[in-house]
LUMMAR-785921 format. One record per residue (C-alpha): x, y, z; residue in one letter. Coordinates in Angstrom, 3 decimals, padded with zeros to 6 digits. Each point is the difference from the previous one (the first is absolute). Example, Ala and Ser with C-alpha at 12.3 -4.5 7.8 and 13.67 -1.06 7.14 Angstrom:
<nodes>
((012.300, -004.500, 007.800), "a")
((001.370, 003.440, -000.660), "s")
</nodes>
This chain:
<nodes>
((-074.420, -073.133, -015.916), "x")
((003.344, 001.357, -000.806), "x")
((002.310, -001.620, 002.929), "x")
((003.072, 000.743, 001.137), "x")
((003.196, -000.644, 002.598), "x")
((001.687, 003.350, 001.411), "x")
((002.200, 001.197, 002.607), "x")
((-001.146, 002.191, 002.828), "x")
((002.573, 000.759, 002.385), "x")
((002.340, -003.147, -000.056), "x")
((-002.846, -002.601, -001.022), "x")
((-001.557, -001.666, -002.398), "x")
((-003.378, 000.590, -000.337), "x")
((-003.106, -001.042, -002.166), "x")
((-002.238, 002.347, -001.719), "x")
((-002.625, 001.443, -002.324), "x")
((000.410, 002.500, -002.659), "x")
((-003.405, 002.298, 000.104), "x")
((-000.619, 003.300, -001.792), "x")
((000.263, 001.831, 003.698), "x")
((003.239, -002.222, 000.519), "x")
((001.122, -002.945, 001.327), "x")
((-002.289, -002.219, 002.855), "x")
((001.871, -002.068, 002.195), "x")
((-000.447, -003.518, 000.110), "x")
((002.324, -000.929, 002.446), "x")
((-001.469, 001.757, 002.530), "x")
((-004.006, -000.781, -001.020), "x")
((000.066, -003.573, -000.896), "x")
((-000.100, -002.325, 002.943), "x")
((002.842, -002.754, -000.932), "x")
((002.395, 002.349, -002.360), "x")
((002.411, -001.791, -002.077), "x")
((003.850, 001.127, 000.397), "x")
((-000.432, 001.043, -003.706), "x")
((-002.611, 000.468, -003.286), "x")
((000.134, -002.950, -001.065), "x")
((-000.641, -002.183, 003.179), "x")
((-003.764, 001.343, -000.054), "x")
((-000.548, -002.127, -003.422), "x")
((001.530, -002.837, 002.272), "x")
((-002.634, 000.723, 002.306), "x")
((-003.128, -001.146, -002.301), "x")
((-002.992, 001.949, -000.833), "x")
((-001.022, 001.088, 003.303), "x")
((003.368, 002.364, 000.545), "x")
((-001.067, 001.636, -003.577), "x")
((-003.368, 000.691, 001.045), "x")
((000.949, 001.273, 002.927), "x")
((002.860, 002.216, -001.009), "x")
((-003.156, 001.670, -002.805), "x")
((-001.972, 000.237, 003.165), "x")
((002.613, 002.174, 001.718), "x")
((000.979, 001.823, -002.789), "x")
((-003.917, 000.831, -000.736), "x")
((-000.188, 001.257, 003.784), "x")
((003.165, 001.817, 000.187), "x")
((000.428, 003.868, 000.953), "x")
((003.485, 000.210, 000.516), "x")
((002.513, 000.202, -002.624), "x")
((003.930, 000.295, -000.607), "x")
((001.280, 002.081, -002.991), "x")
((001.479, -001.609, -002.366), "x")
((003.107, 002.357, -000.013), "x")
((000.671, -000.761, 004.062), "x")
((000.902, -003.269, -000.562), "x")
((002.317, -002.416, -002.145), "x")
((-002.032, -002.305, -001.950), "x")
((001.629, -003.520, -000.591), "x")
((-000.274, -002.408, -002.262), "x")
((-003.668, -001.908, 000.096), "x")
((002.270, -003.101, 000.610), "x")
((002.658, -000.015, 001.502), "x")
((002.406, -003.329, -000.743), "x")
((-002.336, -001.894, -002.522), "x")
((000.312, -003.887, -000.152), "x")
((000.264, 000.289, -003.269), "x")
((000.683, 002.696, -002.762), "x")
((-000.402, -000.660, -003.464), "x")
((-000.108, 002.384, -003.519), "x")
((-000.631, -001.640, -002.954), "x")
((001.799, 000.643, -002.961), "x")
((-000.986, 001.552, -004.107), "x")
((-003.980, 000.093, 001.242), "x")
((-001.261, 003.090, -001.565), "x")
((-000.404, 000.426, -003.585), "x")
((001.460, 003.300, -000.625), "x")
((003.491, -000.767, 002.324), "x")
((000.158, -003.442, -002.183), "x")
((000.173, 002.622, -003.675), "x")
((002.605, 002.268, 001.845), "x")
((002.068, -002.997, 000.947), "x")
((-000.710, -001.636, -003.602), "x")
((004.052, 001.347, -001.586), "x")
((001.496, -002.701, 003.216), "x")
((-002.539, -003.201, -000.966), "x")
((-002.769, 000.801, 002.292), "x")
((-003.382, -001.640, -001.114), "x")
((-003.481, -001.232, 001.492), "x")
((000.972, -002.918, 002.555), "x")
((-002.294, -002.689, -000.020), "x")
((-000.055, -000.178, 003.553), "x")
((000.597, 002.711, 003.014), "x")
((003.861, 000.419, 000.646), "x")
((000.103, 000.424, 003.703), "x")
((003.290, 000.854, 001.673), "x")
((001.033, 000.658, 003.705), "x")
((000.307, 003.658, 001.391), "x")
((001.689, -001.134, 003.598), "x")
((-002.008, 000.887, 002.943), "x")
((002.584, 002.740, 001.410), "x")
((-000.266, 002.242, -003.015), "x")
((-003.308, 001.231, 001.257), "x")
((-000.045, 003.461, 000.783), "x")
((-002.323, 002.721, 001.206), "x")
((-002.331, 001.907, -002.473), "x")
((001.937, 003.127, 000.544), "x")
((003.225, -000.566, 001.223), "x")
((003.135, 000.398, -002.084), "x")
((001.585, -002.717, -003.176), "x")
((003.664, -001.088, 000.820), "x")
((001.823, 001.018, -003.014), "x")
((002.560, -003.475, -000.107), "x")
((003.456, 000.756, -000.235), "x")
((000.857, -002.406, -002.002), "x")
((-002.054, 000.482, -002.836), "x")
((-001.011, 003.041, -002.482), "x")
((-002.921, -001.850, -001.180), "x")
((-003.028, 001.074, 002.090), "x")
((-003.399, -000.056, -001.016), "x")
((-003.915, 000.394, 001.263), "x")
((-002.679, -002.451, -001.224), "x")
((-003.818, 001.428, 001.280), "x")
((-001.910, -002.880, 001.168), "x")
((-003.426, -001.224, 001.256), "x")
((000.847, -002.469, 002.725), "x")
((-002.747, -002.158, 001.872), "x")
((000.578, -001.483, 003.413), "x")
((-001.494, -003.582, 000.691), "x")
((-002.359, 000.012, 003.232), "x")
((-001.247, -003.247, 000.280), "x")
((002.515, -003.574, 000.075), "x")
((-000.835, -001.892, -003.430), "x")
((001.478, -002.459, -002.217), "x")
((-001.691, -001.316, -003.539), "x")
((-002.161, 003.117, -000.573), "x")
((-002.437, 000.075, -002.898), "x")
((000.156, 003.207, -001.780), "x")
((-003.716, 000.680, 000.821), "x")
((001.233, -000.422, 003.451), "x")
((003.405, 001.707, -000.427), "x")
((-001.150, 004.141, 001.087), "x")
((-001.773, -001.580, 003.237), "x")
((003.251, -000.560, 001.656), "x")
((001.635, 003.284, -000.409), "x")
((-000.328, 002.283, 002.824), "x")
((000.547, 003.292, -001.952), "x")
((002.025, 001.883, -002.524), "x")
((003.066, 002.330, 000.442), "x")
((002.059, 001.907, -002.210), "x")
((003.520, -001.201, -000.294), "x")
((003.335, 000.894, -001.991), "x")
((001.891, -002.657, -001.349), "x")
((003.944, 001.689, 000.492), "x")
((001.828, -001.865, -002.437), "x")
((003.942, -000.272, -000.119), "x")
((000.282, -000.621, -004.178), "x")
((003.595, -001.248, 000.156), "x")
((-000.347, -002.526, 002.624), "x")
((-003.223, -000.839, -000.996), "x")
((001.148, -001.309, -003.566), "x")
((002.504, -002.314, 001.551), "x")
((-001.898, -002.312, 000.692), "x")
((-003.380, -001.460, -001.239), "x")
((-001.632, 000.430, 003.339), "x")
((-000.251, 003.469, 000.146), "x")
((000.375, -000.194, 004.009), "x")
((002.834, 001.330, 001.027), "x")
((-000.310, 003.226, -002.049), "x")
((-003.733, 000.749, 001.216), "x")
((001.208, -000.651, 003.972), "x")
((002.220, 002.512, 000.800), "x")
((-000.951, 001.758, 003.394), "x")
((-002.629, 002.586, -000.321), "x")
((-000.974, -000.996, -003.251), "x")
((-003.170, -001.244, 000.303), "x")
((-002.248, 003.144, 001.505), "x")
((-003.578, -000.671, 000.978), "x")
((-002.808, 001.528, 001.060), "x")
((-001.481, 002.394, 001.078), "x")
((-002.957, -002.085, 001.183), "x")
((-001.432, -003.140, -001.047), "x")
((-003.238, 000.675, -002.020), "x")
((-002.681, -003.128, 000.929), "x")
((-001.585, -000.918, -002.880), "x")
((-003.293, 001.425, -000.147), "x")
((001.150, 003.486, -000.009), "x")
((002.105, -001.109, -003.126), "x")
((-002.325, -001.534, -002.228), "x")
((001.270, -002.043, -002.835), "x")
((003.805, 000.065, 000.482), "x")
((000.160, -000.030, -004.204), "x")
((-001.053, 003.198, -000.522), "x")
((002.679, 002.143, 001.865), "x")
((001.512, 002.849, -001.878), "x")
((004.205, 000.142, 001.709), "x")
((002.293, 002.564, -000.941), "x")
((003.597, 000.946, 001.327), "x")
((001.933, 003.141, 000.055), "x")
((003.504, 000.725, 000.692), "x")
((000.453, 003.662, 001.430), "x")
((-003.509, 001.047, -001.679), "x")
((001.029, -001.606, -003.126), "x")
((-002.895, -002.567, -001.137), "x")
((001.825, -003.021, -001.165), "x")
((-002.558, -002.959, 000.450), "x")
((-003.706, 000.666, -001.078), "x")
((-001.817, -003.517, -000.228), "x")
((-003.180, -002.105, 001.455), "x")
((000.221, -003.256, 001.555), "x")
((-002.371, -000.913, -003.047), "x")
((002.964, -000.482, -001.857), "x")
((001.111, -003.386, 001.869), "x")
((000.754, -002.922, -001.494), "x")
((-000.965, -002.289, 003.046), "x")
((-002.806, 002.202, 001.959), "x")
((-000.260, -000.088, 004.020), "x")
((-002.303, -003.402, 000.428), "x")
((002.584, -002.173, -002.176), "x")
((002.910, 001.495, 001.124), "x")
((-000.929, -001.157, 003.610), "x")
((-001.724, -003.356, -001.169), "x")
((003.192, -000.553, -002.003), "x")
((002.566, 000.343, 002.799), "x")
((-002.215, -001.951, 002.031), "x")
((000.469, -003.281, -001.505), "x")
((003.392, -000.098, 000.496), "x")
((000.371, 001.185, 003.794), "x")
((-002.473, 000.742, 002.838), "x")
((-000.748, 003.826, 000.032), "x")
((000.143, 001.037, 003.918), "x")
((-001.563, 003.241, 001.751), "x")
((002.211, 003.011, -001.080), "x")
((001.995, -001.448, -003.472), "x")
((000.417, 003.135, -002.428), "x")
((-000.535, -000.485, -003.073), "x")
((001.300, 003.052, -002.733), "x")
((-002.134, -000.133, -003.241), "x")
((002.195, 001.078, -002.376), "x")
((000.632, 003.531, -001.904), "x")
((-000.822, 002.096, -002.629), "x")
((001.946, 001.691, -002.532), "x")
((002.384, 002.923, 000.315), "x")
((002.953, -001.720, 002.543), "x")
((003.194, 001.860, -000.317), "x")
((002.255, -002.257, -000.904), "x")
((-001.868, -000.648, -003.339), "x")
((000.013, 003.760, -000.573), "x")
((002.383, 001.228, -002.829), "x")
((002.807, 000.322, 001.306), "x")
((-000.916, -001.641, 002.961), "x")
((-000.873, 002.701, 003.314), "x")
((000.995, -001.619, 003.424), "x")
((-001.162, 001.156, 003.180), "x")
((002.278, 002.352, 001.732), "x")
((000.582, 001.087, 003.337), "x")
((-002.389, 002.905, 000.749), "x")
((-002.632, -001.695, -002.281), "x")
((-003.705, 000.162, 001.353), "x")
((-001.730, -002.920, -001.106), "x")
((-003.733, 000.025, 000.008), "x")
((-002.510, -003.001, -001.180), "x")
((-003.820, 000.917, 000.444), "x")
((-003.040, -002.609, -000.593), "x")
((-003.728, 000.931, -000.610), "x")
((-002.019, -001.193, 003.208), "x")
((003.159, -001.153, 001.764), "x")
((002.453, 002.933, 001.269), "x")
((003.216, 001.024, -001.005), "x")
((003.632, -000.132, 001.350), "x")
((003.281, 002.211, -000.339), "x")
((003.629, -000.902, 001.060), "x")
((002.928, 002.118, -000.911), "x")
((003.159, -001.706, -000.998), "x")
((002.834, -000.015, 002.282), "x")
((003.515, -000.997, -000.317), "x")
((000.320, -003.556, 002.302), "x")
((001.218, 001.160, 002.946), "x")
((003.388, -001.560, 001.606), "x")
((-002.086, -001.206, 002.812), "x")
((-001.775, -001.981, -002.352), "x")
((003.168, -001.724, -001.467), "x")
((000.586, -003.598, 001.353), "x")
</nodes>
């Protein structure tokens, strides 16, 4: 199922993607969650019944009639981790990058998330904008201490995700936080992909463009830390909870590593594509004055 939260005159709705368009599950399922990702809180029943009604459905909204919204709204938690694929680790080698022994996770704050298709906020205090292409996976079931045999039974699907980075701020400290949560900088979407349309999340080809321009051209096989000990990693240390977003890392071909470096400028169209998950697009804006505290 490719699921979804969108907005149909004035409210939020839950949905499926289908080839004739999108079913509605707010309206056919008989307890409908406020949003997506309360149907995983629901159990197995509310899944089976949402592929019943999406099986049995004959009517459909277009795509293009609505705004689509991110498959989760205000995550728990949202976390990238940090110098896990092979080929961004060799582009990064000239500043001391190397293989880490053990994922480098780092917060992306909750209010960065944005909508698969809406615009970037172009910060106006920095110069030093930049796109990272992402696999992200979204937890669906409450866990703590998982086994990596275990680990891909708790995730409730797969979404594409772009990792907005701020370089400067992100350098000045060891975090990496505050310069991967600026508003709007963490776009999501356009559906969440369960996991048996996906297959075997470590053989995803992901590529990026910036106005047509292919800049990142990689597969997920090139992670250091795959899916399954990614999630049985973070799990030892905190309790994963329905909803947490966790960002995979990226592939080679970031602009700031370019030479010279080639930041994201307002007017910028910004897509990231995954095989068997979707793709999403966001022009970059300049931060609007309504958006300054």
């Amino acid at each position: 199922m490719k699921l979804l939260n969108y907005v149909k005159e004035g409210a939020v709705r839950i949905g499926a993607q289908t080839e004739q368009g999108i079913v509605d599950l707010t309206a056919a399922l008989p307890d409908p969650p406020s949003e997506l990702i309360g149907l995983f809180g629901q159990g197995d029943s509310a899944l089976a019944a949402a592929r019943d009604a999406i099986a049995s459905a004959s009517h459909f909204i277009a795509s293009d009639a609505v705004r689509i919204l991110p498959p989760v709204l205000r995550p728990p938690k949202f976390l990238g981790v940090g110098g896990n694929f092979h080929s961004h680790i060799v582009e990064a080698a000239h500043l001391g990058a190397k293989v880490p022994r053990y994922p480098v996770w780092f917060n992306k704050q909750a209010t960065c998330i944005n909508g698969p298709f809406d615009p970037i906020w172009k910060p106006h205090d920095s110069e030093e904008l930049d796109y990272e292409g992402e696999l992200a996976l979204v937890i669906g079931r409450r866990c703590r201490r998982v086994g990596v045999e275990e680990a891909l039974s708790v995730v409730a699907g797969y979404a594409v995700c772009n990792d907005v980075s701020i370089r400067d701020w992100q350098m000045r400290a060891p975090t990496s936080t505050i310069g991967k949560s600026f508003d709007t900088h963490g776009p999501l979407g356009p559906w969440l992909v369960t996991p048996d349309e996906v297959g075997d999340p470590g053989k995803l080809r992901l590529r990026t463009w910036v106005n047509g321009d292919l800049r990142q051209d990689g597969t997920t096989e090139e992670m250091v830390f795959n899916c399954a000990q990614l999630v049985s990693d973070l799990s030892q240390r905190c309790t994963l909870e329905v909803g947490d977003v966790l960002s995979v890392g990226s592939p080679a071909g970031v602009g700031g590593l370019r030479k010279p470096p080639v930041w994201l400028r307002p007017g910028d169209r910004v897509r990231v594509e995954i095989e068997r998950v979707g793709a999403i697009e966001n022009v970059v804006i300049e931060e609007p004055e309504a958006g300054r505290a």
